[in-house]
N, C-alpha and C positions, 0 to 999 in steps of 0.2 A: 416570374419564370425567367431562366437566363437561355438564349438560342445561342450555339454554340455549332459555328460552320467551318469545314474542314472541306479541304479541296480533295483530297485524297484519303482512301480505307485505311490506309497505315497511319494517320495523323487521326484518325477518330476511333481506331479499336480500341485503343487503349482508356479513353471516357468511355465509351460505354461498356468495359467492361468491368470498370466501379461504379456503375450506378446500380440504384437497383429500381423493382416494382417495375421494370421496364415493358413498354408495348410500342409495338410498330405499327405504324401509318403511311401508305404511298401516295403521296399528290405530287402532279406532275413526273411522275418516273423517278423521283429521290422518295429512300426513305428515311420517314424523321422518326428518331426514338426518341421518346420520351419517357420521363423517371424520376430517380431523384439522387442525387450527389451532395452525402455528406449533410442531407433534411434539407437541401435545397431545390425545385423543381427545375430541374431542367429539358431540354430537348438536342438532340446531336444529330446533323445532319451531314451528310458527304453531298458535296455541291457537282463535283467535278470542274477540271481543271477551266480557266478564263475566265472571264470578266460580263459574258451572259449567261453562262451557266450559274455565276455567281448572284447575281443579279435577278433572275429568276429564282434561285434559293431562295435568296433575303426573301424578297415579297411574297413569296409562300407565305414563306416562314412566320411573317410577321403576319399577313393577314388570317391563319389559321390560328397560331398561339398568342397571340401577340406580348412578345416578350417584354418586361423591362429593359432589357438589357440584350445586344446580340455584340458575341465574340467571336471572332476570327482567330480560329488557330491552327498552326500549322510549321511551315520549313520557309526559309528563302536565300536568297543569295544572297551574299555582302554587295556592298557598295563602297565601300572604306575598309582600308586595312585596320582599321581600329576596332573590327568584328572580326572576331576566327568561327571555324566550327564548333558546334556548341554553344555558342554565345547567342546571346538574345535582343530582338529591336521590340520596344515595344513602341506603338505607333504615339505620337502625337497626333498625327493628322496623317492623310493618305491623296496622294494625286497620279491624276491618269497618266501615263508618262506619253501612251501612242497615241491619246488625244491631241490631232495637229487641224485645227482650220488657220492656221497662220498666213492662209494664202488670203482670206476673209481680214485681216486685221488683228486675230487671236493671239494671246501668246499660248506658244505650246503645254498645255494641258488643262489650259482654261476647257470649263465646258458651260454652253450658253444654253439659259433655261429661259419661259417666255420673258420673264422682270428681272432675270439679274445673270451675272455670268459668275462661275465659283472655282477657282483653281485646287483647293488646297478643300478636304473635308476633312474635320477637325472631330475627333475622338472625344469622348467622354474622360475629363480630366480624372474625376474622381476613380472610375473601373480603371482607367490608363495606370495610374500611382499604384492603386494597390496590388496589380496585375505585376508590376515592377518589382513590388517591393516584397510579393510573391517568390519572383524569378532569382533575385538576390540571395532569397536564403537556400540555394541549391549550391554546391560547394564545387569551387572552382571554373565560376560561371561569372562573366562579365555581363552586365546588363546596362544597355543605353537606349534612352527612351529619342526618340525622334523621326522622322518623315518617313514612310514607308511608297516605294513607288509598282504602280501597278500595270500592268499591259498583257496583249493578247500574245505575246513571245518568250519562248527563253531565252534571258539573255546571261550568255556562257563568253562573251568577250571581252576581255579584261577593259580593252580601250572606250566598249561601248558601255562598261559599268562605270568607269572614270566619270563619262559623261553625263551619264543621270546622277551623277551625286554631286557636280559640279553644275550643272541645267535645275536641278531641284534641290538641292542641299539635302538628299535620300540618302539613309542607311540604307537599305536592303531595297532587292525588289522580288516582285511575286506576281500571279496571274489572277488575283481577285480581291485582294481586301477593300483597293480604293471603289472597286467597285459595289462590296458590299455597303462600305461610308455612302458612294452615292446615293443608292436607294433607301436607307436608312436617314441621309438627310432629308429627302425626300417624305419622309413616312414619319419624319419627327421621332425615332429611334433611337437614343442612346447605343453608340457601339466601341467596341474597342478590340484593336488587333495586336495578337499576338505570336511572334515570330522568334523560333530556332533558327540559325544561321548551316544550313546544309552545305553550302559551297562558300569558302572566302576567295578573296582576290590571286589566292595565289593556287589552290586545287579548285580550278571556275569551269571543269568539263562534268558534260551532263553522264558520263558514269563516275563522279565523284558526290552528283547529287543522290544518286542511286545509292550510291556506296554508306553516305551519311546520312539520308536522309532518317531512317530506321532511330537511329539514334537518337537526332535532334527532333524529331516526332515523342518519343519518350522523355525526353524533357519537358513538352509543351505541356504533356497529360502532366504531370508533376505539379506543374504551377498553375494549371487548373484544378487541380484536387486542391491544392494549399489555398484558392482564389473560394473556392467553393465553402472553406473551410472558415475563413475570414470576414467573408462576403456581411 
């Protein structure tokens, strides 16, 4: 089964509205459907926006279905002009940007577990590639696979997007995926995230993300039907 988590209604209507055999489940106050896409089983949930909601998702998610595989799809902002709207990150790896004990010795977005400390959670090469090479065959769509940065803020300022992509060498950033890598590293879960680009460096206001998001939401579902199709 593949868990497939969506921050937002508008980034998961459109999976569940090709799947079929569908039935709904509420744990936790999210509900997860389940079904099948394209004779593969999966499950689609809406997490809501941040990095404990997200978080709380995953470990549902995993402890009730336990997927092979959980994907992260959805919008986010560029971090480099080398992303416009419409364009796709798909992650390499995901780290927490607003993780700071730096005052401790940390570097900024290490996070310290009891035997090891892990900055960077590192996606599932294989889902990552073909998630990519999904995203690719959709026409007139740049696709760059690398860092996805994640935190409890929107960050709509040009200078403070400079800085996460210069601080973490991040494409894009967003409110939950590193967080879903967290728990998923944790829980020994294959996962991989998958991101439309709703705001670039140069339309970076949150009614631009509104504006686009719709759109770059309709892509994702895209290379998810084609991921399902492939799989």
């Amino acid at each position: 089964m593949i868990g497939i988590i969506c921050a937002m209604q508008i980034e998961a209507d459109g999976i569940i509205a090709l799947a079929e055999n569908t039935k709904t489940e509420e744990i936790n106050g999210m509900k997860f459907i389940s079904g099948t896409l394209n004779g593969k089983d999966v499950v689609v949930v809406v997490c809501g926006m941040g990095k404990v909601n997200a978080a709380i998702c995953t470990v549902t998610l995993i402890n009730r279905y336990n997927p092979a595989l959980v994907i992260n799809s959805g919008v986010a902002g560029a971090l480099s002009p080398i992303v416009s709207i419409g364009d796709f990150v798909v992650a390499t790896k995901a780290v927490e940007h607003d993780m700071n004990s730096t005052a401790l010795g940390d570097k900024q977005g290490e996070v310290s577990f009891a035997d090891c400390k892990v900055m960077y959670f590192e996606c599932d090469k294989n889902a990552s590639n073909l998630l990519a090479k999904c995203a690719k065959e959709l026409p007139d769509t740049k696709v760059v696979q690398g860092i996805i940065a994640s935190g409890d803020v929107f960050v709509s300022d040009r200078r403070k997007r400079l800085l996460l992509n210069d601080r973490f060498g991040a494409m894009a950033c967003e409110m939950e995926g590193a967080a879903i890598g967290h728990t998923c590293w944790c829980c020994k879960t294959p996962f991989a995230i998958l991101r439309a680009i709703s705001d670039d460096m140069d339309e970076n206001k949150g009614v631009d993300f509104v504006k686009f998001s719709s759109m770059a939401a309709e892509k994702t579902v895209s290379v998810i039907d084609l991921f399902t199709k492939s799989e």
